[in-house]
C-alpha positions as semicolon CSV with decimal commas, in nm:
position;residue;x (nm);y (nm);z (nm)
1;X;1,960;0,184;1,644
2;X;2,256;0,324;1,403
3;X;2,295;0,273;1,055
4;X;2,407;0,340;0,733
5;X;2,287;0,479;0,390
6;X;2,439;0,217;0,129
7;X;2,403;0,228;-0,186
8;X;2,105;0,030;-0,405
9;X;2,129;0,035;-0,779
10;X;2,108;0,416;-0,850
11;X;1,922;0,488;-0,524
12;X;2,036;0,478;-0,184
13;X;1,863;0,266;0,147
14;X;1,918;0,126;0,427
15;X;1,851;-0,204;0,653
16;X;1,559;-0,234;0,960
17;X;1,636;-0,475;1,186
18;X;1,449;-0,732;1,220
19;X;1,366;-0,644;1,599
20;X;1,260;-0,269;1,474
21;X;1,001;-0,419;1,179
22;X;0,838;-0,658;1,477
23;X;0,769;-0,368;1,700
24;X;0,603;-0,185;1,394
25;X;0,408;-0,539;1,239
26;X;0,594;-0,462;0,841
27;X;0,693;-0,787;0,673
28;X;0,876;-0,823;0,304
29;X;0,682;-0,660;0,068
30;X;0,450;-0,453;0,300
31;X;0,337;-0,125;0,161
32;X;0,481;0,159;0,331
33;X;0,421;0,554;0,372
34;X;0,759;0,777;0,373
35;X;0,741;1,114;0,494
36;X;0,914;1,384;0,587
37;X;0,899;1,627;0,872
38;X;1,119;1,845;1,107
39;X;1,385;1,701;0,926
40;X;1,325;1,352;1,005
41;X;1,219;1,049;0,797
42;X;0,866;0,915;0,915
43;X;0,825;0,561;0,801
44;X;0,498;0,387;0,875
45;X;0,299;0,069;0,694
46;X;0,033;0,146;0,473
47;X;-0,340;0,024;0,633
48;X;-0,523;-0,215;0,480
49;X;-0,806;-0,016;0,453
50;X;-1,102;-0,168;0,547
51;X;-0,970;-0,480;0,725
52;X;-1,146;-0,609;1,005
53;X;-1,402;-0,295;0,955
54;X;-1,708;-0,484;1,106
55;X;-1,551;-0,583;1,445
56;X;-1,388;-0,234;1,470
57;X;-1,732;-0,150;1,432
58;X;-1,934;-0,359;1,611
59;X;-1,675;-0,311;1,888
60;X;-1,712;0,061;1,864
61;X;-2,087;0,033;1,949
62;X;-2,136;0,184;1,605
63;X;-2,368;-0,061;1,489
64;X;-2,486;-0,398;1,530
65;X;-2,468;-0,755;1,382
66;X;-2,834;-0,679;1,190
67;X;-2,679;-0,313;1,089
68;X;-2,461;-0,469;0,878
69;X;-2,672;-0,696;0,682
70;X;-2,919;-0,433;0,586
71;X;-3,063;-0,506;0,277
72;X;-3,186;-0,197;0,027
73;X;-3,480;-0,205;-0,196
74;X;-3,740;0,033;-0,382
75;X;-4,090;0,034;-0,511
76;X;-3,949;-0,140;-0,878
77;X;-3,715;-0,387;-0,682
78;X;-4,032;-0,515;-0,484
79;X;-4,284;-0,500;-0,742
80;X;-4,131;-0,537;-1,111
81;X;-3,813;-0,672;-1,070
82;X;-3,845;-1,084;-1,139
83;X;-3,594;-1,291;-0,936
């Protein structure tokens, strides 16, 4: 794909077709990671961070379903505290 640099405001952009934003899953607003290397401009959409972390997990064989719902206590949490 071609295009041009236009002018926005007092900065400069330009448009991503809609084809080109499908292939990479960025929508309006999307937060997004600019770079620069070898004299090109690396574009990609900022992760969520820790979205859908348990069935990456779980899927990974890192843990299991009980894993995750580990509780932690101590000595005062089991005999002082009052619930």
């Amino acid at each position: 794909m071609k295009t041009k640099l236009r002018k926005i405001g007092n900065s400069s952009g330009i448009i991503l077709s809609k084809r080109i934003l499908e292939q990479l899953d960025i929508e309006e607003n999307d937060e997004l990671k600019l770079a620069v290397k070898d004299g090109k401009i690396l574009i990609e959409k900022v992760s969520e961070g820790r979205a859908n972390w348990k069935e990456q997990f779980l899927q990974a064989g890192s843990v299991t379903d009980h894993d995750l719902e580990m509780t932690f206590s101590n000595q005062f949490d089991e005999e002082e505290w009052t619930w």
